[in-house]
C-alpha positions in Angstrom: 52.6 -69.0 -61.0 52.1 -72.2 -62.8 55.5 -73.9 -61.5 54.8 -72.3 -57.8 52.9 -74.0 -55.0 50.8 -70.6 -54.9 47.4 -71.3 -54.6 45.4 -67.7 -56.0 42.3 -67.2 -57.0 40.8 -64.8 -59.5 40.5 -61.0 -58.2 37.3 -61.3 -59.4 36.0 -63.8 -56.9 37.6 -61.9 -53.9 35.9 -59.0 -55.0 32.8 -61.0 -55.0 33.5 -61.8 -51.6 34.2 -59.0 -50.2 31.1 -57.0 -51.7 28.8 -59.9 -50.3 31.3 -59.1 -46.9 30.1 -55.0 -47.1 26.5 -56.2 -47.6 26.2 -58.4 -44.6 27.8 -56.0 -42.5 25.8 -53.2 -44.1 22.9 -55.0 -42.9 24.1 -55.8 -39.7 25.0 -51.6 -39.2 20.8 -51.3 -40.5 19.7 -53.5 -37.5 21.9 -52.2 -35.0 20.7 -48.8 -35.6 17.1 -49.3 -35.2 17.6 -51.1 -32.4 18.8 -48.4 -31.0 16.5 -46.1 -32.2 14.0 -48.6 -30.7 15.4 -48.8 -27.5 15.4 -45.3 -27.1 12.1 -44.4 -28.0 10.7 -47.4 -26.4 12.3 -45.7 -22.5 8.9 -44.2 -21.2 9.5 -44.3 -17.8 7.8 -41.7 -15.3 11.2 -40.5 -14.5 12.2 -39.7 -17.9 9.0 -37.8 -18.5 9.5 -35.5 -15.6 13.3 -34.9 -16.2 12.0 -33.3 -19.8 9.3 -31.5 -18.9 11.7 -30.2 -16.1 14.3 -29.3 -18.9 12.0 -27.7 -21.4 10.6 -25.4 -18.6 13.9 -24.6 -17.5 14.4 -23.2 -21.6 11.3 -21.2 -21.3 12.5 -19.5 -18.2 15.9 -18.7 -19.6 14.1 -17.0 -22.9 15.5 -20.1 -24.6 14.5 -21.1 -28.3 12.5 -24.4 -27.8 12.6 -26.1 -31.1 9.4 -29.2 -31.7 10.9 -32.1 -33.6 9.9 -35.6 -34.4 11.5 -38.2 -31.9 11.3 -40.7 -34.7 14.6 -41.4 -37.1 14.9 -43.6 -39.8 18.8 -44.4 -40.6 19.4 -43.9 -44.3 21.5 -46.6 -46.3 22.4 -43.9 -48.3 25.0 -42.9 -46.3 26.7 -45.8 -45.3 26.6 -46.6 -49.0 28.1 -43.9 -50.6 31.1 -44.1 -47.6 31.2 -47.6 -48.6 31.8 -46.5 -52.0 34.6 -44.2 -51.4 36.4 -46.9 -49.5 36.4 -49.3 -52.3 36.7 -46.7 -55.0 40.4 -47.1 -56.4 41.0 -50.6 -55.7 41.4 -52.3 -59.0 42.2 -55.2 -57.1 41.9 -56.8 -53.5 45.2 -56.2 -51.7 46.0 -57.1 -47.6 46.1 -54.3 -46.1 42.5 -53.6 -47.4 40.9 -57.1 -46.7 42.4 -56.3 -43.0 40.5 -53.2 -42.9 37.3 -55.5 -43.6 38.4 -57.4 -40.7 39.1 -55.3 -38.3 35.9 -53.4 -39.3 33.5 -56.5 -39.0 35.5 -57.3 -35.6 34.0 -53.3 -34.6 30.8 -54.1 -35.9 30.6 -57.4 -33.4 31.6 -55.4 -30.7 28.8 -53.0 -31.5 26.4 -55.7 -31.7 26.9 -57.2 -28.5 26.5 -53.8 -26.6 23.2 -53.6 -29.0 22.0 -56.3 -27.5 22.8 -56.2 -24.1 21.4 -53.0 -24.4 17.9 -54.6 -25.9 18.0 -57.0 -23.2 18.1 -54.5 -20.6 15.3 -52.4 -22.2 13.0 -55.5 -22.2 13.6 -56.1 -18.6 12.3 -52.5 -17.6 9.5 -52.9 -20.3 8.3 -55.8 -18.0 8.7 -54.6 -15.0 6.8 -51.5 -15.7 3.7 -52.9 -17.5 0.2 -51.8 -16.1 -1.8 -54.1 -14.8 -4.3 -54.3 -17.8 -4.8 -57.6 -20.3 -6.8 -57.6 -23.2 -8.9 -60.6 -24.4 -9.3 -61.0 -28.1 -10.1 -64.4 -28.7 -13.1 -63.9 -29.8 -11.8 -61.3 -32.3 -10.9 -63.4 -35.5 -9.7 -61.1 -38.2 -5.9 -61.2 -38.9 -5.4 -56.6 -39.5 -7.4 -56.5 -36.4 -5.2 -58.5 -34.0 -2.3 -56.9 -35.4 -3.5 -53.6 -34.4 -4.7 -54.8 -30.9 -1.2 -56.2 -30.5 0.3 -52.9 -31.6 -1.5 -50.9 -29.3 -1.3 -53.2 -26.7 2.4 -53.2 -26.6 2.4 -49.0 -27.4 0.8 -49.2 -23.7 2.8 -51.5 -22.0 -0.6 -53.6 -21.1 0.6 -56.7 -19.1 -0.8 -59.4 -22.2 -2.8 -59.9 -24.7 -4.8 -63.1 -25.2 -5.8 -64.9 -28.8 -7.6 -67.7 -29.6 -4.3 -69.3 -31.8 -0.9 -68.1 -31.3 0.1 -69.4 -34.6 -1.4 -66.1 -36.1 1.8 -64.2 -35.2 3.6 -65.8 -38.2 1.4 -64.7 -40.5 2.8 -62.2 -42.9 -0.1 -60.1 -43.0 -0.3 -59.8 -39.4 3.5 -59.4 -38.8 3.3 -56.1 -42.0 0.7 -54.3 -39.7 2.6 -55.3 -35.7 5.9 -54.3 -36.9 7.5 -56.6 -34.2 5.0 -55.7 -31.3 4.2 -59.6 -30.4 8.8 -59.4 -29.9 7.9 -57.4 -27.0 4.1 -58.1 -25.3 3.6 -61.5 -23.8 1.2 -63.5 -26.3 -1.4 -65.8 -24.2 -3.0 -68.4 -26.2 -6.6 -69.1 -25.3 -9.3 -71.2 -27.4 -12.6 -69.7 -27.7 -14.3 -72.6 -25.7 -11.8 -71.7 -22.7 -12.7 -67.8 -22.5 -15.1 -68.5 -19.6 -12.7 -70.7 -17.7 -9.7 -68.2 -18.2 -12.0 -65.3 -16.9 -13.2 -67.2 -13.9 -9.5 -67.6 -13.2 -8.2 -64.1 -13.7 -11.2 -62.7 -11.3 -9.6 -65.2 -8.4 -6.2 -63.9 -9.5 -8.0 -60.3 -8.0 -8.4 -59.0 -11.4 -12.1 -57.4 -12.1 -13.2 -58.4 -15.7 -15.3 -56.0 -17.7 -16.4 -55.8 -21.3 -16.5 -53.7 -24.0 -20.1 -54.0 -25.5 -23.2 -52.0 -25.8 -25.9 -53.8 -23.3 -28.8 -52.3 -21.5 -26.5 -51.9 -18.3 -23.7 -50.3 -20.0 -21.9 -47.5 -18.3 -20.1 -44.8 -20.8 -16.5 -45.2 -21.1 -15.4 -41.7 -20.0 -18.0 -41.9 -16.7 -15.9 -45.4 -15.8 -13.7 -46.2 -13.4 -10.9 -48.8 -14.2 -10.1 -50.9 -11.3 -6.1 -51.3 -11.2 -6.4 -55.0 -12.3 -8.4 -55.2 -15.3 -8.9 -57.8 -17.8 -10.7 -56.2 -21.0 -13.0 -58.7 -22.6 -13.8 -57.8 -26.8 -16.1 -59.0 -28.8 -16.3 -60.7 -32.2 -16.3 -58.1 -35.1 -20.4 -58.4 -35.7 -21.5 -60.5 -33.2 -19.6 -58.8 -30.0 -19.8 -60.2 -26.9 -21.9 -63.5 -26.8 -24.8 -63.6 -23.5 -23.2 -66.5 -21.6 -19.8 -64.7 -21.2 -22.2 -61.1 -20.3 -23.0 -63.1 -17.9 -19.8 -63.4 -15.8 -18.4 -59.9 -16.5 -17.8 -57.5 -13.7 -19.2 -54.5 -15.7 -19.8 -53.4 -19.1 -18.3 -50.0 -20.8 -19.6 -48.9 -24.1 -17.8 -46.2 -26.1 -20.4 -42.8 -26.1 -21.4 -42.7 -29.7 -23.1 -39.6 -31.5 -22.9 -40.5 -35.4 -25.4 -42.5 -37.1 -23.0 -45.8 -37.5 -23.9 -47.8 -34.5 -20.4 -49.3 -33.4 -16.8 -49.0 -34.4 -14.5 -51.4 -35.4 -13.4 -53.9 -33.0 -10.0 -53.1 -32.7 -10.2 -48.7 -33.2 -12.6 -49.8 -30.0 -10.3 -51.9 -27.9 -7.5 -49.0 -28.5 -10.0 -46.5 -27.1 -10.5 -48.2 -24.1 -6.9 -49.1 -23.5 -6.1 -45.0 -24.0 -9.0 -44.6 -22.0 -7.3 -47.4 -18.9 -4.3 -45.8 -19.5 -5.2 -42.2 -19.2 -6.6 -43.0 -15.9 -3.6 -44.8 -14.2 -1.5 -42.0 -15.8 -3.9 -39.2 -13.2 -3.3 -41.2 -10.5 0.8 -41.5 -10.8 
């Protein structure tokens, strides 16, 4: 070696290598499968619904087991790492034809990817084009855990948006913990506090009708109210609620009936209510 040209390096740095290799690709394999997990879960079209219920009745009538199970999976790493761990078990050192197994493995693993997300893409085009016709307002709402959850549900019910007061909260950690990637796939409208009335007034000559969620003296109870098709849904601030100038220029009012001592819920337990409650109702008419 030392009167050759042979450049080398120490089988201890190639091993390095290829270990930091396995964990990238590991990782890569981690994201790809919850995407796809994701994707799947996230298919809720009518359609789909009906082709199930359709199936499962078809069971029942053939005197077929029917077997409840959680739709929900969560890859394990433990898998992958043990096979990873049989693969590299033997090899004292780093020889061609295994570092061309890497290769042709991470080559696999890009193919994969791209099909993941081409797949994604294609599941966030049907996400939009079947949203319902609902936004939410939450400028006004100022807490960080609450406009996480708002965002969550929002996007759990495909409402068409969801306006804040600062957009720059959807990089905060907290809030990020408690969406888990919910703002990725609901459309984010930023809207300062002082523009609320403006933004309203527009929406309502966009043909939307704009009713809040607060207790007033001309408040109809949530389960005796009609949602209109286009709604905007105004919320309040966590104590304050609704402020009387914006009352003012609402459409209607909904409170939430009430029969514990407590005399309101939390801002954003209330919002989710009333988008259930939206959603319930466009759900009976389909």
């Amino acid at each position: 070696m030392r009167v050759s040209d042979f450049e080398c390096v120490p089988v201890s740095v190639m091993e390095r290598v290829i270990e930091f290799l396995n964990d990238v690709r590991e990782d890569l394999r981690q994201a790809i499968a919850n995407d796809t997990v994701t994707i799947k879960n996230e298919d809720l079209a009518v359609g789909e619904h009906h082709k199930s219920d359709e199936s499962v009745s078809e069971m029942v009538k053939t005197g077929q087991e029917v077997l409840d199970f959680q739709k929900k999976i969560t890859p394990h790493r433990g898998d992958s790492e043990q096979a990873l761990n049989l693969n590299t078990r033997g090899h004292s050192g780093v020889g061609d034809e295994y570092i061309s197994r890497i290769i042709s493995e991470m080559e696999e693993d890009d193919q994969v990817f791209d099909l993941a997300l081409e797949a994604r893409l294609h599941a966030a085009e049907t996400i939009k084009q079947s949203r319902q016709e609902l936004i939410v307002v939450a400028s006004l709402v100022e807490r960080i855990p609450n406009l996480a959850g708002l965002t969550r549900t929002c996007e759990v019910f495909r409402a068409a948006g969801l306006v804040v007061a600062d957009k720059s909260v959807l990089q905060d950690k907290q809030f990020r913990l408690i969406s888990v990637t919910a703002e990725k796939w609901l459309p984010v409208t930023e809207v300062p506090v002082d523009s609320v009335k403006a933004y309203l007034e527009r929406k309502r000559g966009d043909g939307y009708s704009v009713i809040g969620l607060e207790q007033t003296a001309n408040s109809m109870p949530l389960d005796r109210f009609g949602f209109p098709d286009r709604t905007v849904l105004v919320l309040g601030r966590e104590k304050e609620g609704i402020p009387v100038d914006i009352i003012h220029i609402l459409d209607a009012c909904v409170e939430i009936p009430q029969l514990g001592v407590v005399r309101s819920l939390n801002v954003h337990v209330s919002g989710a209510i009333a988008v259930w409650e939206y959603t319930r109702q466009q759900r009976n008419q389909r």
